[in-house]
C-alpha positions, 0 to 999 in steps of 0.5 A: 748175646744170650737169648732169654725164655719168651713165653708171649703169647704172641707174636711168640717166639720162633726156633732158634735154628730158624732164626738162625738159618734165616740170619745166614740167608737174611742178605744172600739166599742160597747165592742169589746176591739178595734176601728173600724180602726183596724177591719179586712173588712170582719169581722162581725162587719163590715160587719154589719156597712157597711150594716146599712150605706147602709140600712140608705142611701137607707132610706135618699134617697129612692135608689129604688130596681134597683140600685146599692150602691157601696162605692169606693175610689179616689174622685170624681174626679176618677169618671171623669174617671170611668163615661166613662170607664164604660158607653162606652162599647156598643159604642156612644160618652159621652155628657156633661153640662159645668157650672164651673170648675168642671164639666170642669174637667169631660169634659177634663178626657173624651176627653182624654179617648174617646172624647166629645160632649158638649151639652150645655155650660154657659161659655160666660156668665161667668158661672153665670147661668146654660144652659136652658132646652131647649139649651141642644143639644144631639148628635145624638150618645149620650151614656150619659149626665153628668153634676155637680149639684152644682160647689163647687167653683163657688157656682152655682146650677141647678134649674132643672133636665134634661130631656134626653132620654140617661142615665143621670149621675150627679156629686152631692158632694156637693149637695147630702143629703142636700135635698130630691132627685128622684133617678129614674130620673137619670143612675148614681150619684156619689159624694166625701165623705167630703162635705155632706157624711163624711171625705175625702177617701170615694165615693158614686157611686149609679148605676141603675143596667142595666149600670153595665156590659157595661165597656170598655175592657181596664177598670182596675178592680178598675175602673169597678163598676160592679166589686165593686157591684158584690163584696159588694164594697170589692174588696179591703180594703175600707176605713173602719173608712170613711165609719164607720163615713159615716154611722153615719152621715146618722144616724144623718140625718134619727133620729137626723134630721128627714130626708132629707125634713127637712135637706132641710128646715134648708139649705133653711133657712141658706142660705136664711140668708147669702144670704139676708145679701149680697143683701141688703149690697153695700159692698158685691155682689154675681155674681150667678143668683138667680135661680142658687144659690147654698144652699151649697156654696155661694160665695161673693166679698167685694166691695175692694178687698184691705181688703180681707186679714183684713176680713180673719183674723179678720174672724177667730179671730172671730172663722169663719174658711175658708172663703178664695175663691177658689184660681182660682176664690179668693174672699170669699166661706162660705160652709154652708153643713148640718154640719153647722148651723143656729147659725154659719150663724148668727154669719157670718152675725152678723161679715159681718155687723160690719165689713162692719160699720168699713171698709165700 
């Protein structure tokens, strides 16, 4: 079998030596005569697999002490929701960073529960850049400031990291693990599994532990982070098998890839690589400020459009799998998440410039 460049967006792809480790364990883990699957939760074994996956991610990542790692379900769009629930409790308004459609999503999810500030937006501009430090207006009530580091969809990334004296919340899935990050500096972050993390059905939430307790009453216990830290993210079944594979791809990072500075490098380089093909093309274009481009998702246009549905299937004759741009914004998106490498950038690059010599 030969496997071919995926460059979805998610559920993206996964390293090979995980999904290879994971093959060799899918029926027997470690002499147990079953797959992990099929372990009960709360089972030593487990128990054991959750607790490296933490040890290892608190490693990556450097979660100080007074943090909390709780492993939930429902996307991070259920954060959307769970981001006010649990931050409103001692009243306040939640305040808000638009940049794209997903930071978008948030916004609507807290007007509907309690109403917004928004306190600085790049919609105008046509979201090409995100607002300047020095734009963000806080309400004078502000109880938080959330924003999305990098929008998935429209491949747009801030270059810096707010400045607030209220708790700072960032949506980081898919941006999280691709390069070293002060935990300290933020409340919450929170990201979906299947970009950087693993497969789809698990989400990280990491919580500074002095905003647990502070939820709205009518907070469903499922919604409630200080229900899931106070119970080792047990209150229910988890998705044990995502978070088994979660925990072996911070094992890829820390040993295989020699931690997040270097995984930082080889992102810096890969996207350096596909971004640098589309500059000095005149049959390609990227609308992002430079400043604001993202690492992870790069979104680009052939100058006709007429030739999109060729350079797809083409594409993925050639073994380059999901190029297709978000259906609300078309186009073409190459996701170059840590699974990626380098060799499948050069091979996009290398199918970029022939087909720009046959259509150009």
């Amino acid at each position: 079998m030969t496997r071919r460049y995926n460059f979805c967006a998610g559920p993206a792809a996964l390293p090979t030596p995980v999904l290879e480790r994971a093959r060799e364990e899918l029926l027997d883990y470690r002499g147990r005569g079953l797959s992990v699957m099929e372990m009960s939760h709360r089972s030593p074994e487990f128990t054991a697999i959750a607790e490296a996956a933490e040890a290892n991610l608190r490693t990556l990542l450097r979660i100080p002490d007074n943090y909390r790692v709780l492993f939930m379900q429902g996307g991070a769009t259920m954060q959307f929701a769970c981001v006010p629930l649990n931050l409103l409790g001692g009243g306040g308004t939640p305040n808000y960073l638009d940049t794209g459609i997903w930071s978008g999503k948030a916004i609507k999810e807290a007007d509907h529960l309690a109403g917004s500030h928004l306190a600085a937006s790049s919609r105008a501009g046509g979201y090409v850049d995100v607002p300047a430090s020095d734009r963000i207006a806080l309400s004078a009530d502000a109880a938080y400031l959330h924003y999305c580091h990098n929008e998935t969809i429209g491949g747009l990334a801030y270059d810096y990291v707010p400045d607030v004296a209220v708790p700072l919340v960032c949506d980081m899935s898919s941006s999280i693990l691709s390069a070293p990050l002060d935990v300290s500096r933020f409340g919450v972050i929170y990201a979906g599994a299947q970009k950087n993390i693993g497969p789809a059905g698990l989400t990280l939430v990491i919580v500074r532990d002095d905003l647990l307790g502070r939820a709205l009453p009518q907070t469903p216990s499922l919604l409630d982070w200080k229900v899931y830290a106070d119970n080792a993210s047990m209150i229910n079944t988890p998705p044990t098998y995502a978070w088994y594979l979660a925990g072996l791809v911070f094992e890829w990072l820390k040993d295989d890839i020699g931690g997040l500075e270097a995984m930082a490098a080889i992102n810096r380089r890969k996207a350096a690589t596909l971004y640098d093909a589309i500059e000095t093309s005149d049959f390609y274009s990227n609308p992002i400020a430079p400043a604001n481009r993202s690492l992870m998702n790069v979104p680009f246009v052939l100058a006709d459009e007429a030739l999109n549905d060729t350079f797809l299937g083409e594409a993925e004759a050639a073994g380059l799998l999901n190029l297709r741009g978000h259906r609300s914004v078309g186009g073409m998106r190459a996701s170059l998440y840590n699974a990626v490498g380098q060799q499948a950038v050069e091979a996009l690059v290398a199918f970029m410039g022939d087909f720009e010599q046959r259509h150009g």
